[in-house]
N, C-alpha and C positions, 0 to 999 in steps of 0.2 A: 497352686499345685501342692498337695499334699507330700510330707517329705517322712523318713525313718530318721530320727536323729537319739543320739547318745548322748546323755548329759552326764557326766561325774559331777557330785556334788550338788546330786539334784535333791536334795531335801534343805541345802544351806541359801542364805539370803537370796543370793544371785540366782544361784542352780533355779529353787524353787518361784523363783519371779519367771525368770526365765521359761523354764516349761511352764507359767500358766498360760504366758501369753503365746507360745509355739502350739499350744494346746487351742488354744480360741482361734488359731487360726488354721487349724484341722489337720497339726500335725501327727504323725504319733510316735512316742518317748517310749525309752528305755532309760530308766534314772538306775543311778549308781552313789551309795553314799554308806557309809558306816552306820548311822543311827539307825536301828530296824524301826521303831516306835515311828519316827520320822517319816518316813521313808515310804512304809507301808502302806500308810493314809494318806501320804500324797499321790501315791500312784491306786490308788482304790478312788480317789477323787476325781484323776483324771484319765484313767483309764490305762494307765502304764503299768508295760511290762518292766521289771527290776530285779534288781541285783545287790545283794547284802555285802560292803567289806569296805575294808581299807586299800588306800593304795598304797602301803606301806608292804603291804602280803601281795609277792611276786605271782603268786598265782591266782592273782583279784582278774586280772586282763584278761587271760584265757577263758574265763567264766564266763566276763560281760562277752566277749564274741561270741561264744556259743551260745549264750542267752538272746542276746539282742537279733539277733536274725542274721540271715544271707545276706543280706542286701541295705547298705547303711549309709544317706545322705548328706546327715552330720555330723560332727563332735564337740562337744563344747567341756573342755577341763575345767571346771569350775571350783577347783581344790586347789587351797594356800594356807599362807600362817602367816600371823603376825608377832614375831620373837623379837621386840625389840629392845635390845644391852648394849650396855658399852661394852668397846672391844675389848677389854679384859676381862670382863664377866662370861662371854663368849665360850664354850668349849668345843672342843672336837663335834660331840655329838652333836651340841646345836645347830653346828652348819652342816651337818651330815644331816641331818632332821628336814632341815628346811631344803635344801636342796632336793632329797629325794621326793618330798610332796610338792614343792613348787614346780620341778625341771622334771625329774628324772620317770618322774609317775606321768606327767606329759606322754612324754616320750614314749614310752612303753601303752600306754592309753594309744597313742596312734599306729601304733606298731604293730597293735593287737588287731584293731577294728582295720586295718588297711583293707586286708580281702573283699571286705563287704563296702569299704568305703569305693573302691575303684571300680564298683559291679553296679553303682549310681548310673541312673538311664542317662543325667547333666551331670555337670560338676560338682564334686561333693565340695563339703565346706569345714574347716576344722578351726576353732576358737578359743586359744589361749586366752590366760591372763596374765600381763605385766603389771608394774606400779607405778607410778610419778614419782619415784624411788631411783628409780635406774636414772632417770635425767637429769632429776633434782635432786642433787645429795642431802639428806637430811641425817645429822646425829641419831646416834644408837642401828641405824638401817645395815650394818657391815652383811649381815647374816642374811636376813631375808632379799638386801636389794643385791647381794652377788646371785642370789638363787634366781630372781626375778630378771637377775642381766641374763642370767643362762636362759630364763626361757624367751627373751628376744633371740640370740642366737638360733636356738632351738628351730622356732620361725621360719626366721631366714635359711636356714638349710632347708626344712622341710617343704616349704613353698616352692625352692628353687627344685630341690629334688622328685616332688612329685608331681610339680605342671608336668600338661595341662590337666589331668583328671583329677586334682585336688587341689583346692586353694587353701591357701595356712594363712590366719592373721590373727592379732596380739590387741588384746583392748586395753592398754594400762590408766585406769584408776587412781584418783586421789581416795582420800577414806572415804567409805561408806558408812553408810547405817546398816550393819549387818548385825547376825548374833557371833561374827567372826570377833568384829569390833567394838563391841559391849563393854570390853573393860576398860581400851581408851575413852572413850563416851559415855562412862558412868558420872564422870565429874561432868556437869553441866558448862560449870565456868568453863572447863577447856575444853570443851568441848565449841560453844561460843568461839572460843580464843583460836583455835583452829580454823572454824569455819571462815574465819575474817581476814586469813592469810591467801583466800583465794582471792582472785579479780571479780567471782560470782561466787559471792559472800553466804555459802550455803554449803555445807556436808553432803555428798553424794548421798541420792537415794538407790536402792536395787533398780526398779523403774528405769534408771538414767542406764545402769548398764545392760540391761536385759535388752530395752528397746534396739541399742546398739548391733549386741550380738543376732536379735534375731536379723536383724535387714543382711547382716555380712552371711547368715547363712541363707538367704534367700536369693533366687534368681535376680533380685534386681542389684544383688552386689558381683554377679557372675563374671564381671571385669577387676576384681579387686583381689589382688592377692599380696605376700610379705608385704605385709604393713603394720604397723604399731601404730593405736589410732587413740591418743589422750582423751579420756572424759573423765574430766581435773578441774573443773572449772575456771580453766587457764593457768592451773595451780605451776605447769611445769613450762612455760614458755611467757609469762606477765608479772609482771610487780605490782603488788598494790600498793598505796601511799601511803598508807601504814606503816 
């Protein structure tokens, strides 16, 4: 069954894994990302209709609705940041920064498209992302993993809020291999030295998470809603012996 779904942050690691494979499987996309260069060429590749901006510009949301159509079966926020300091190096802005692209552009991203999300012939589907951040304390995280606790919260309201015509749920991720996370991952050695902290001794690919997210927005997850579903490589619930 062919679906309309919304991706923000359809030209970045995830976004664009993601619509390739919502794409081959004959959906059709309306991507949303800042890079225009980006952006362009993915949606000229796959046939999508898009949307140029930031979710930092409060009037980015009204746009993608009236762009994206009447009638809208997914959403997938596929926008975050990786700011990670000690708490003293920390400022105002920073957790203001990371909050409003991790949580707050969420929010507003579903708040926009609802109209069209509740006008779904089945059950629309909407797909945040979390971190293995919020469960698993790791140093430096104060900023990004309070943003990331907000958008579990987030979730949990909006699932409960809009059954049954919409299901909300959370995919939180260990690191990926994205161009998010380039600059953790430029050093090889630690990059190694990370990967060997999980119980499945390997760095997240986009692939791991895309496949995820597409099945939560498909009919065969039509029974699943607030949930926050780790693909961590056990990173947030195993030890390894290391």
């Amino acid at each position: 069954m062919a679906q309309k779904v919304i991706i923000y942050g359809g030209s970045g690691g995830i976004g664009s894994t993601t619509a390739r494979l919502l794409h081959a499987r004959g959906d059709a996309l309306h991507l949303v990302a800042r890079n225009e260069e980006k952006l362009t060429a993915l949606a000229d590749e796959l046939g999508a209709s898009y949307t140029v901006g930031d979710v930092t510009d409060a009037g980015l949301f009204a746009r993608v609705a009236d762009e994206a159509g009447e009638v809208v079966d997914g959403l997938v926020y596929a926008v975050g940041t990786i700011n990670l300091r000690m708490l003293p190096r920390l400022t105002a802005d920073d957790f203001m920064q990371d909050f409003q692209v991790n949580a707050m552009g969420a929010a507003l991203a579903v708040q926009a498209a609802l109209p069209a999300l509740k006008k779904s012939e089945h059950t629309a589907s909407v797909v945040l992302y979390s971190s293995v951040a919020v469960q698993q304390g790791f140093t430096f995280h104060a900023s990004v993993g309070m943003a990331k606790g907000a958008v579990e919260g987030l979730m949990l309201s909006l699932a409960t809020e809009l059954a049954p015509k919409v299901r909300v749920n959370a995919i939180a991720p260990s690191l990926v291999r994205t161009p998010l996370a380039r600059t953790l991952l430029s050093n090889e050695r630690m990059a190694e030295g990370i990967a060997k902290m999980h119980a499945l001794p390997r760095l997240g690919e986009p692939e791991d998470i895309a496949s995820l997210t597409a099945f939560l927005l498909s009919p065969e997850a039509s029974w699943i809603t607030g949930q926050v579903i780790g693909v961590d490589g056990g990173r947030s619930s195993l030890r390894t012996k290391s």
